[in-house]
Backbone as numpy.savetxt, mean C-alpha at the origin, in Angstrom:
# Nx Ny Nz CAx CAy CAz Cx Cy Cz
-3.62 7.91 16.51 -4.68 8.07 15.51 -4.73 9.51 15.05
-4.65 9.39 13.75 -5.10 10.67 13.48 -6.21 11.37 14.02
-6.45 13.20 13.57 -7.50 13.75 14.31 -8.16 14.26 12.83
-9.10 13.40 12.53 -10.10 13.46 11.26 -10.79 14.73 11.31
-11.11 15.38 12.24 -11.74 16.61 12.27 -10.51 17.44 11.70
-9.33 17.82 11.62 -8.65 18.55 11.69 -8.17 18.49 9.57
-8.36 19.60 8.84 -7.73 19.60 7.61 -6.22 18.86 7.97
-5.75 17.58 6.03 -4.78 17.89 6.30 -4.54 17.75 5.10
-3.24 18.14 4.89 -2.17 18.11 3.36 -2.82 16.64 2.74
-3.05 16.96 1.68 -3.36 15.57 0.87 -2.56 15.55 -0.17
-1.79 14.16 -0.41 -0.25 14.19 -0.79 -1.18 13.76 -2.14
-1.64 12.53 -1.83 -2.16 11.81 -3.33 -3.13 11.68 -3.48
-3.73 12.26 -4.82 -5.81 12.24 -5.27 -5.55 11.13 -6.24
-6.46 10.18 -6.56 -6.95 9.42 -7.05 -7.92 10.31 -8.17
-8.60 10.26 -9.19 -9.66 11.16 -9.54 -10.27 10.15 -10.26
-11.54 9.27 -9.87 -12.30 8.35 -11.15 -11.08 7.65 -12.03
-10.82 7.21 -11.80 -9.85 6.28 -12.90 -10.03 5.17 -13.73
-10.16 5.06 -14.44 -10.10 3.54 -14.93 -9.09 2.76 -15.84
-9.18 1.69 -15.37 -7.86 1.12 -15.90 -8.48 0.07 -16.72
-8.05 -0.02 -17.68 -8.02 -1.50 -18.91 -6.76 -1.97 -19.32
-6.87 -3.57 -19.37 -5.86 -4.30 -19.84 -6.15 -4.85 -21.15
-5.01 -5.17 -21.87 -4.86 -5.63 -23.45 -6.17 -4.70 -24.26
-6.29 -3.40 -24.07 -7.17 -2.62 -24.59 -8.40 -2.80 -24.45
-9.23 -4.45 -23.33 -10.45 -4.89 -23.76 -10.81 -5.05 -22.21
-9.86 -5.56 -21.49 -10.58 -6.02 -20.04 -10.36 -4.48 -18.92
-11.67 -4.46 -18.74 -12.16 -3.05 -18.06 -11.61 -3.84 -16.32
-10.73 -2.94 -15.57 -10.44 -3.73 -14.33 -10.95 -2.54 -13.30
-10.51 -1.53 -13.31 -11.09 -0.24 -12.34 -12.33 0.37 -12.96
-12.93 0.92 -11.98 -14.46 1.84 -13.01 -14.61 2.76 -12.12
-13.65 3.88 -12.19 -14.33 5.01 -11.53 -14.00 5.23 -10.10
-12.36 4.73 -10.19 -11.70 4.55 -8.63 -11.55 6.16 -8.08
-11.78 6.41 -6.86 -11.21 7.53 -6.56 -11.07 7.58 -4.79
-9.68 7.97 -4.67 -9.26 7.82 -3.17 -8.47 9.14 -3.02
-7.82 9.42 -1.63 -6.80 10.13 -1.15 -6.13 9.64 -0.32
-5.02 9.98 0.24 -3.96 9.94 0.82 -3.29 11.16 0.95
-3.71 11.31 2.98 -3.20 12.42 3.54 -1.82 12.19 3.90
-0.75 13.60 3.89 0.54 13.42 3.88 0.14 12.45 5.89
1.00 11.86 6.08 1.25 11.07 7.36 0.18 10.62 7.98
-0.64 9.91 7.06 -1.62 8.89 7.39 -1.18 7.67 6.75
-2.10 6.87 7.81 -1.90 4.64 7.02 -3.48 4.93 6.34
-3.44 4.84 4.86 -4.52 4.56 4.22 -4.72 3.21 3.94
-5.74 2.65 4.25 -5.92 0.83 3.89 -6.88 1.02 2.73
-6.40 -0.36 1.50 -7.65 -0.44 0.44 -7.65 -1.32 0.69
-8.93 -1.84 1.17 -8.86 -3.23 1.49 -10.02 -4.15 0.32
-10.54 -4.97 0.18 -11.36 -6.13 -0.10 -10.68 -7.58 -0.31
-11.48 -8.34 -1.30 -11.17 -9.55 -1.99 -10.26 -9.74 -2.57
-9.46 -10.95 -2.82 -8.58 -11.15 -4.27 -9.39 -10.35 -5.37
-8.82 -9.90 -6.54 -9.59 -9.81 -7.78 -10.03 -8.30 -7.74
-10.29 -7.55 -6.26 -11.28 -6.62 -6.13 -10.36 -5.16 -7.02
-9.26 -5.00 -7.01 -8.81 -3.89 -8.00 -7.76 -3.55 -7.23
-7.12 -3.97 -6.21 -6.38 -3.37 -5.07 -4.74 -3.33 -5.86
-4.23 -4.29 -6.23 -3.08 -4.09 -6.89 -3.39 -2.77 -8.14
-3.94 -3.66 -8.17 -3.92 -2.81 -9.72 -4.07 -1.01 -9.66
-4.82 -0.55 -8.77 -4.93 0.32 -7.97 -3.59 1.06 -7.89
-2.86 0.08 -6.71 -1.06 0.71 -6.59 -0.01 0.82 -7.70
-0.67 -0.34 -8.99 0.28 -0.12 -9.79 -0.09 1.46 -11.00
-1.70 1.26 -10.84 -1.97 2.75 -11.75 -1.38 4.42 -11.41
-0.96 3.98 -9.77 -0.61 5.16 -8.80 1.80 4.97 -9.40
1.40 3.77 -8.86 3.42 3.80 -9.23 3.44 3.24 -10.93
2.80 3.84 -11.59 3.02 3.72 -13.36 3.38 2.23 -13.18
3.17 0.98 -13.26 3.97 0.05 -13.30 2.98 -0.88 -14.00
2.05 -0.34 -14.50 0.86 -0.72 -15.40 1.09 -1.12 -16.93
2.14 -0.27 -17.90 2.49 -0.49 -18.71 3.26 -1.86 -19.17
4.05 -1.79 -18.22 4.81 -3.42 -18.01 4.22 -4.59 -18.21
2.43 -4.65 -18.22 1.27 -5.38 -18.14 0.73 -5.46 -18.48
0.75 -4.60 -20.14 -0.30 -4.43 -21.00 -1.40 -3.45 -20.25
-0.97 -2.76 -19.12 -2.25 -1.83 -18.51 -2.23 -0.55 -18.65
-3.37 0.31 -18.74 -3.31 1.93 -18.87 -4.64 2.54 -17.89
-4.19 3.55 -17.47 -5.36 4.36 -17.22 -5.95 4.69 -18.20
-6.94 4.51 -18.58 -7.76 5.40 -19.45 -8.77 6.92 -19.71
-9.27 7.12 -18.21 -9.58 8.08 -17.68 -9.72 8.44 -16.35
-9.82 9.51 -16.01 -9.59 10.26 -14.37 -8.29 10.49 -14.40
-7.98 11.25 -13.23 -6.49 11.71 -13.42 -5.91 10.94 -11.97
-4.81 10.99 -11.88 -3.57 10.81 -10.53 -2.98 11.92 -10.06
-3.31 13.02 -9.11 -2.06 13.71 -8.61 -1.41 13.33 -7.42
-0.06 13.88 -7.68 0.82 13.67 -6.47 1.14 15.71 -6.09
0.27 15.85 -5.09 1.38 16.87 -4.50 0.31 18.06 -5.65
-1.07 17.64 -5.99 -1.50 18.69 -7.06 -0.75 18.59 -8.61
0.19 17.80 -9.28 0.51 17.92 -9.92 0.30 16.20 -10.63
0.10 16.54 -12.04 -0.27 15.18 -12.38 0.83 14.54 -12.80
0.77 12.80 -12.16 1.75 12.08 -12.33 2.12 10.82 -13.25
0.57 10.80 -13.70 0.10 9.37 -14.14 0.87 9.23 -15.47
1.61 9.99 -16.13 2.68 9.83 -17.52 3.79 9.86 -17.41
4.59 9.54 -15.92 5.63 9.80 -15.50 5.85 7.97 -15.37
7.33 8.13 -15.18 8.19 6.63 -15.15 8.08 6.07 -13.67
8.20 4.77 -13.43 8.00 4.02 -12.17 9.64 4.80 -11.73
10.37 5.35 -12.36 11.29 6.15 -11.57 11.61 7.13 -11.54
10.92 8.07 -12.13 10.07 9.47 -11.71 9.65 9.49 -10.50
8.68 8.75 -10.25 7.73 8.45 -8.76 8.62 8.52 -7.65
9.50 7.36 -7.96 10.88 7.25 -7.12 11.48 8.47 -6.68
11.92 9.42 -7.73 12.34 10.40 -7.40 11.18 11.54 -6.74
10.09 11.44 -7.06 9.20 12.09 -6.00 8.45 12.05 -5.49
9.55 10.73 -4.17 8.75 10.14 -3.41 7.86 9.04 -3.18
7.87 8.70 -4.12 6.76 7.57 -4.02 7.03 6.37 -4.40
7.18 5.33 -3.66 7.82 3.69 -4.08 6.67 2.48 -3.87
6.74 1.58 -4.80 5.65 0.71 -3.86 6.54 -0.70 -3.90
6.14 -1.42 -2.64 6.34 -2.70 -2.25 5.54 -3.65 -2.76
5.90 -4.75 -3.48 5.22 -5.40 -4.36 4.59 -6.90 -3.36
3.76 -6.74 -4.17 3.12 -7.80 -3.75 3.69 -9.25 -3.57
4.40 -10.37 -2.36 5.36 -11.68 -2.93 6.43 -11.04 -2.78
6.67 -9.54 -1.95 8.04 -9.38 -1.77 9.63 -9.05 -2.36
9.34 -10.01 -3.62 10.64 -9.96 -4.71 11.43 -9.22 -4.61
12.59 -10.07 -3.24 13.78 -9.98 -3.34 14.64 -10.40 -4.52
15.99 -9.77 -4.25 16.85 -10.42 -4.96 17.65 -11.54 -4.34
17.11 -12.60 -4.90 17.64 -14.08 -4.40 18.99 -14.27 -3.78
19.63 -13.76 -5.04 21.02 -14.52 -5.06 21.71 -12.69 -4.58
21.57 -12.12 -4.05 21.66 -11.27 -3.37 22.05 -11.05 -1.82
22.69 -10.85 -0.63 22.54 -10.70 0.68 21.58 -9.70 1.06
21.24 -9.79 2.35 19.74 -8.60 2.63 20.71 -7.50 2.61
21.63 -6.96 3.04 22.17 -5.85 2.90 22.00 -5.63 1.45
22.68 -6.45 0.62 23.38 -5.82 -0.94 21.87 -5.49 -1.67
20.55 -6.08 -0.93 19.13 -6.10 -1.32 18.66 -4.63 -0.89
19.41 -4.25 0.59 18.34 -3.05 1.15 19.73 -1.60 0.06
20.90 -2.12 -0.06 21.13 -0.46 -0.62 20.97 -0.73 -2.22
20.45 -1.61 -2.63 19.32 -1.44 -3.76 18.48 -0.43 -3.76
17.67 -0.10 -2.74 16.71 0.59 -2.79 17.99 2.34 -2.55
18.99 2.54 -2.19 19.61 3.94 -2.74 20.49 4.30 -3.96
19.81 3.01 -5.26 21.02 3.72 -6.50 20.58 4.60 -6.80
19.35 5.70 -6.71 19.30 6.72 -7.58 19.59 7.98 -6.50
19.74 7.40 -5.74 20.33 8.76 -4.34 21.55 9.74 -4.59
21.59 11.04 -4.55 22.96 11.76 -4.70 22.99 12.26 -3.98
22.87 11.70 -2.17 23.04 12.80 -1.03 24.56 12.28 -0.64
25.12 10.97 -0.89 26.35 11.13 -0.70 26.05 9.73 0.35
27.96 8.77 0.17 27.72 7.74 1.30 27.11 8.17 2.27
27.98 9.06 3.12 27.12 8.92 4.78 25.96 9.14 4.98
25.05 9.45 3.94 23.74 9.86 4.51 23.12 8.33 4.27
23.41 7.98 2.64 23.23 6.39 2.67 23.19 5.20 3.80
24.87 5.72 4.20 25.15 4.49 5.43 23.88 4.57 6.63
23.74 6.00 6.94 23.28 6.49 8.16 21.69 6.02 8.02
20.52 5.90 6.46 20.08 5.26 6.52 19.68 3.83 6.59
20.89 3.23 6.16 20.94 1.83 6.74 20.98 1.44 8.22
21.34 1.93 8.69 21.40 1.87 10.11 20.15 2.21 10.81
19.26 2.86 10.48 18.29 3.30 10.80 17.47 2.60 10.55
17.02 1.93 8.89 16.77 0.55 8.91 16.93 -0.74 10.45
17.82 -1.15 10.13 18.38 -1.71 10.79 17.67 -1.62 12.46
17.39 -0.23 12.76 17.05 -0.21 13.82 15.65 -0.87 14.21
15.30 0.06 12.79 13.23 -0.52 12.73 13.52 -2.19 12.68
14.10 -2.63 11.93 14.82 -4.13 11.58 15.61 -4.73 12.02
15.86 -4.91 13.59 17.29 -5.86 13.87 17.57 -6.87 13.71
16.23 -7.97 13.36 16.53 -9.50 12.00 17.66 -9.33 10.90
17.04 -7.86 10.61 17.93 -7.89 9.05 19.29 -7.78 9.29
19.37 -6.83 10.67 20.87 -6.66 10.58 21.68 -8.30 11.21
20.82 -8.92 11.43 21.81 -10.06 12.26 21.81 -11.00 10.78
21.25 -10.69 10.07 20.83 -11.67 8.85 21.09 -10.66 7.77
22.19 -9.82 7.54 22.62 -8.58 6.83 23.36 -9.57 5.54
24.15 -10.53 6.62 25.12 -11.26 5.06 24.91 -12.60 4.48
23.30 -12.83 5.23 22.29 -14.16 4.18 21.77 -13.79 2.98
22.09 -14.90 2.11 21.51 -14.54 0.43 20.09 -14.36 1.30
19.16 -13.65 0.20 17.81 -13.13 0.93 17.27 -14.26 0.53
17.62 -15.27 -0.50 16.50 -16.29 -0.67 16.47 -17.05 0.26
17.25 -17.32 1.05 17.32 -18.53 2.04 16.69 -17.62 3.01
16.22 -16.42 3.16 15.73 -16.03 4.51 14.40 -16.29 4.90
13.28 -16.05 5.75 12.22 -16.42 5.68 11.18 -15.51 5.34
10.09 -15.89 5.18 9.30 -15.01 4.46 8.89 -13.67 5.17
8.91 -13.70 6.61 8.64 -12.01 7.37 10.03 -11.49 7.13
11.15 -12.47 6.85 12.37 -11.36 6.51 12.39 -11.23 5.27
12.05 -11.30 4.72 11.78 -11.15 3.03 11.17 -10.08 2.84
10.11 -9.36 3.66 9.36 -8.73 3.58 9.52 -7.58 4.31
10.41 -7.94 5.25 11.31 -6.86 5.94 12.51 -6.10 4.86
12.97 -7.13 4.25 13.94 -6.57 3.56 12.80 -5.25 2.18
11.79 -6.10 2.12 11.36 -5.14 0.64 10.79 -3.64 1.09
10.32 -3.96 2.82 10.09 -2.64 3.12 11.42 -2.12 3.21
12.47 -2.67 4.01 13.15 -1.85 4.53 13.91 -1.12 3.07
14.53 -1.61 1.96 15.11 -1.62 0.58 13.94 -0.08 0.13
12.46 -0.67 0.28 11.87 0.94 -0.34 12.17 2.41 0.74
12.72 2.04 2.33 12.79 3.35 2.91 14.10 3.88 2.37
15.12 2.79 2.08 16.19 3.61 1.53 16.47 3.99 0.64
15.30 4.50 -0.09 15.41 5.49 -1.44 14.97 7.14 -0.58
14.47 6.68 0.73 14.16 8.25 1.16 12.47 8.46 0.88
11.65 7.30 0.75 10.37 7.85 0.13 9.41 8.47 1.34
8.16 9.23 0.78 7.67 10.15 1.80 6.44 9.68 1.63
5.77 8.84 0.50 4.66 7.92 0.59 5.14 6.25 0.10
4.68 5.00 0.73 4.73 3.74 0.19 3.61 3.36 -0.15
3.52 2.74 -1.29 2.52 1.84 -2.01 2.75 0.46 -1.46
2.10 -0.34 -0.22 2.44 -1.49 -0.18 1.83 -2.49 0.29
1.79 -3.59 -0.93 0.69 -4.74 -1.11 1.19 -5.72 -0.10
-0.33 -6.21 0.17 -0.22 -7.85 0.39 0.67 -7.64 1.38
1.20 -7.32 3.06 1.97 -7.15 3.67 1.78 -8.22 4.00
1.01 -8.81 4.63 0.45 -10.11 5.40 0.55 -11.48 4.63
0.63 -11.19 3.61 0.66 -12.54 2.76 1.63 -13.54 3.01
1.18 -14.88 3.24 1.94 -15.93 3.43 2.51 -15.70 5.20
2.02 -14.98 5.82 2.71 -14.55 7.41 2.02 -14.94 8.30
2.97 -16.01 9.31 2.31 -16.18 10.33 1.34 -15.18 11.26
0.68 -15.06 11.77 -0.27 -13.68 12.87 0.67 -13.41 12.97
1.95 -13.83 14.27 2.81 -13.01 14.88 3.21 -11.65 13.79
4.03 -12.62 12.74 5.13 -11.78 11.92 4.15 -11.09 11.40
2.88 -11.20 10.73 1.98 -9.64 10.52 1.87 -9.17 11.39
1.63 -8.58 13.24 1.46 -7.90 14.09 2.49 -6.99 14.00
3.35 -8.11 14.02 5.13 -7.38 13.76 4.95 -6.41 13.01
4.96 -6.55 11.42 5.44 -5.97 10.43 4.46 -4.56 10.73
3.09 -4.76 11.30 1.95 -3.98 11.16 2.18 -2.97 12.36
3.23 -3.46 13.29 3.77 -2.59 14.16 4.87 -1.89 13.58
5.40 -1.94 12.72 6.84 -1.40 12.40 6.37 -0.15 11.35
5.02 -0.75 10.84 4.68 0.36 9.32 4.34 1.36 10.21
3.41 1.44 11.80 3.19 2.18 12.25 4.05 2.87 12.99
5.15 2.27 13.65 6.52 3.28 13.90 6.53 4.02 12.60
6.73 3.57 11.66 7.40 4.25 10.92 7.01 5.69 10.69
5.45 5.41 10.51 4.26 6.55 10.17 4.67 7.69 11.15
4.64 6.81 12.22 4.81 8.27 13.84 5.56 9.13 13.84
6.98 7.72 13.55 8.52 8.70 13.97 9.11 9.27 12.57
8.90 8.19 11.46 9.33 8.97 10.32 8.93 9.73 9.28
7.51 9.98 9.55 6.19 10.89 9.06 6.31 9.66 8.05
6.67 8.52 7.50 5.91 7.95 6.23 4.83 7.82 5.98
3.99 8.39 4.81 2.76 8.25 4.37 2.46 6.54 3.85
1.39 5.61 4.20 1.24 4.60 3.58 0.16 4.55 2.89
0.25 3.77 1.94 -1.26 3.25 1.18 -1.16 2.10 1.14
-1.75 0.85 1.49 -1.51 -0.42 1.76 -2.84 -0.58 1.12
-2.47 -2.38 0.60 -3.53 -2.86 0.18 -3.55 -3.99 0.94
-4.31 -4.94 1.37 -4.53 -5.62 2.38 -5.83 -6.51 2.12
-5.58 -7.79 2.73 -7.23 -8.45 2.79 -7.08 -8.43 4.03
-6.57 -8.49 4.95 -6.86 -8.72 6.26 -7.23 -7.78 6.80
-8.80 -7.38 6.11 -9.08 -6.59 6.83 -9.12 -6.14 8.25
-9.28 -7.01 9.23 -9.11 -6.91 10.86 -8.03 -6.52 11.30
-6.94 -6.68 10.43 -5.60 -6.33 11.22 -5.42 -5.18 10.91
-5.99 -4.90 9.02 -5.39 -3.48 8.64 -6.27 -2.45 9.07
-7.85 -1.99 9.97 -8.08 -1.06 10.13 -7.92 -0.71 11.52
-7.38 -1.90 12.37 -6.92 -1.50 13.91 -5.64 -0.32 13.22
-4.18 -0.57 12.59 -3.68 0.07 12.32 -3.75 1.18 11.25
-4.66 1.61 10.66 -4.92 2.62 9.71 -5.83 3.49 10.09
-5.62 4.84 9.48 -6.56 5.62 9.90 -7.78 5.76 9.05
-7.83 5.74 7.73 -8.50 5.54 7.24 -8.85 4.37 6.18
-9.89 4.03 5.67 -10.01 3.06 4.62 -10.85 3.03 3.25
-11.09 2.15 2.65 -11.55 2.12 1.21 -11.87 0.54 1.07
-13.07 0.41 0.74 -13.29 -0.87 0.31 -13.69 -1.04 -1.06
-12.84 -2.04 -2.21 -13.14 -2.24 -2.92 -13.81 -3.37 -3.77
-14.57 -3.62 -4.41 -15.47 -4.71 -5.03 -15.59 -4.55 -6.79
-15.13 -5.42 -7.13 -15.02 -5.81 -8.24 -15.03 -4.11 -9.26
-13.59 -3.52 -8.79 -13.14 -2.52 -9.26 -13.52 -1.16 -9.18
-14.52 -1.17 -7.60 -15.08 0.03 -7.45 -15.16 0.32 -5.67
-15.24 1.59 -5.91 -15.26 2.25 -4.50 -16.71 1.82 -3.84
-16.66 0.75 -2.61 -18.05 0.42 -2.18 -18.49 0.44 -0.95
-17.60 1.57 -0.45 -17.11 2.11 0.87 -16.19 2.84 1.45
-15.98 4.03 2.31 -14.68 4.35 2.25 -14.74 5.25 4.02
-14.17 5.83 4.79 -14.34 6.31 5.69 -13.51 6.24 6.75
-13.35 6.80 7.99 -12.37 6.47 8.82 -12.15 4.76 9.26
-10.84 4.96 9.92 -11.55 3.71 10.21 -11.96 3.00 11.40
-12.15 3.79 12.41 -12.73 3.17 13.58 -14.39 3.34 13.29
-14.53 3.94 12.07 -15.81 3.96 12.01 -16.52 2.55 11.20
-15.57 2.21 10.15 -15.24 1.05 9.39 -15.23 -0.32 9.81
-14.32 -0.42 11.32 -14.77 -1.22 12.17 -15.81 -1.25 12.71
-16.38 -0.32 12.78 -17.91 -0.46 13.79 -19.22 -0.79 12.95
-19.11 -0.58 11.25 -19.95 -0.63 10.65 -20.76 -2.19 10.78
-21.72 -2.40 10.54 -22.44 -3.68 10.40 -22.28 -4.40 9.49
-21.80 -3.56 8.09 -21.89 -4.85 6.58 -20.08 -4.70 6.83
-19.03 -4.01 7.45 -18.02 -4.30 6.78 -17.32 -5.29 8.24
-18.17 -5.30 9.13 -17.83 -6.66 10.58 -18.37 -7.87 9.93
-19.83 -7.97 9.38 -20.33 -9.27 8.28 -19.35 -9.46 7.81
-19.40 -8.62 6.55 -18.53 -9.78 4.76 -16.88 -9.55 5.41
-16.59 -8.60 6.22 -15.12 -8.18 5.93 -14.18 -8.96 7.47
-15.22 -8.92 8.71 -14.53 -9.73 10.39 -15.05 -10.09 9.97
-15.79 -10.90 9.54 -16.15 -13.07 10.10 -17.50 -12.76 11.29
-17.76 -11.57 11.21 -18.54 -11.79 12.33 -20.28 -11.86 11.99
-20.47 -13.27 11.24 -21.77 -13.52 10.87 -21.58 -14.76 10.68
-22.75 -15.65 11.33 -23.00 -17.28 10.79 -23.04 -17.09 9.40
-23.80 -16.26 8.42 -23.86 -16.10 6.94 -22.45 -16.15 6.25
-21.98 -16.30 6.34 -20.19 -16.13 5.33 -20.51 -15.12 4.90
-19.11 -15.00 3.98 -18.99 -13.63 3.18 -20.04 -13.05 2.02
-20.57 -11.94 1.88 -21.46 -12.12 0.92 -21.12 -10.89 -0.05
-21.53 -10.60 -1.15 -21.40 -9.44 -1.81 -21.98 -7.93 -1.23
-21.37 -6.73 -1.27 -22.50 -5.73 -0.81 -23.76 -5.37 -1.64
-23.91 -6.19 -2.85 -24.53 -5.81 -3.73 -25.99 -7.31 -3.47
-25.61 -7.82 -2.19 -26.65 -8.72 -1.83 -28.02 -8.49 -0.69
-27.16 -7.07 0.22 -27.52 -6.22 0.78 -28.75 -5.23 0.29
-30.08 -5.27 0.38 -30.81 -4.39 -0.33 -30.50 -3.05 0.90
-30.46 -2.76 1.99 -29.79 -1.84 2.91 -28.90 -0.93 2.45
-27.87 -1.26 1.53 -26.60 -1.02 1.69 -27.16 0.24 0.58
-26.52 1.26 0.89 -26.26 2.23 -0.93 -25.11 2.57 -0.46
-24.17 2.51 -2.20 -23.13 2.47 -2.16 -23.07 3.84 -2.46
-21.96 4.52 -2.24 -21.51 5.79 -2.52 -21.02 5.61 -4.42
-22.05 6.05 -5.09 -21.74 6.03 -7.02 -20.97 7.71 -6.82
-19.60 7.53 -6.46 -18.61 8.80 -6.85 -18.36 8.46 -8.37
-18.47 7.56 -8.96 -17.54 7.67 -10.22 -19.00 8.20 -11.03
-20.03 8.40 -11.12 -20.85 9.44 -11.65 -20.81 10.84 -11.26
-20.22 11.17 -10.14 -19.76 12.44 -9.77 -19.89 13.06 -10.99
């Protein structure tokens, strides 16, 4: 676990953002997060709540969608990124794992993971040497290196899309929906491997996640979002301990899930009036 008392490098600011689609549908209002260099940041909430959309305003991949930021800024590293190409980012550093995985089908997991090094110019062996290293975090993939990826199963599918974004070399991942469609086991798994990774290979994460229970045992910090806004945010063993985010977010209330905005208790942190 990180040591929250202690300053650290903050790779990526968020600043109030908002995002609209087809010029009319308002989806973010006033998002604003960070991401410290070699921390697991979780955004967690609902379907719907802004969480993709979130990673795609951060990896430009918004345009593709009829989507734009409209205001607040994005830096990476202090420098603003948000007019740069989904392979710009790439080149500094920053990849995201898509939500559903999307492999290349008709592809083998190998010919899938050195996908993720065509824009590399350190030369084969450094290439090879990260495959192997892969491989290590991944020894499914390597026994399952020369299966088309479509026939593989869905935690190797998902192995392959992480493993495909480390071999571009990135130093933060954007990556959705890890858990989706995954048995418990194969999320424990995968949720163990993002955290090797964090330890041994300093990777910075930003994950978006509904499972909430699984994602703040492994993250250090979190963000909860609700219908396109920041409606919580804080470490996260503190996150776990809270009372409204064990209610609507663990299961841990006869009441089901409820809105925080049902809560007369609750005040939300209004940063986007900042």
């Amino acid at each position: 676990m990180l040591d929250t008392g202690r300053t650290e490098e903050t790779l990526l600011e968020v600043n109030n953002i908002e995002v609209i689609y087809n010029h009319v549908i308002l989806v973010l209002k006033g998002v604003s997060l960070t991401v410290p260099k070699g921390g697991i940041t979780a955004l967690l909430g609902g379907n719907g709540a802004g969480k993709t959309t979130t990673l795609k305003a951060i990896s430009n991949l918004l345009k593709s969608e009829r989507g734009e930021v409209t205001k607040g800024s994005i830096l990476y590293r202090g420098s603003r990124v948000q007019d740069l190409t989904p392979s710009d980012m790439v080149e500094r550093g920053v990849i995201q794992v898509m939500e559903g995985r999307h492999c290349f089908e008709h592809l083998t997991v190998e010919e899938n993971l050195m996908t993720g090094a065509y824009t590399r110019k350190d030369g084969r062996g450094a290439v090879e040497a990260d495959l192997e290293l892969v491989y290590t975090y991944f020894p499914r993939l390597k026994e399952r290196r020369k299966s088309q990826a479509g026939y593989t199963s869905g935690g190797e599918q998902q192995m392959t899309a992480i493993g495909r974004a480390l071999m571009s070399r990135p130093e933060t991942i954007l990556l959705d929906e890890p858990s989706m469609g995954l048995a418990p086991q194969l999320v424990e798994e995968i949720f163990g491997i993002v955290k090797s990774l964090n330890e041994n290979e300093g990777v910075s994460f930003l994950l978006a996640e509904q499972n909430t229970n699984v994602a703040l045992r492994f993250a250090h910090q979190g963000y909860i979002l609700e219908s396109g806004r920041v409606v919580m945010e804080g470490p996260a063993a503190e996150l776990r301990e809270n009372p409204d985010v064990k209610e609507f977010y663990l299961g841990m209330s006869d009441e089901g899930r409820k809105s925080f905005r049902d809560v007369r208790s609750y005040r939300r942190r209004k940063r986007w009036l900042a």
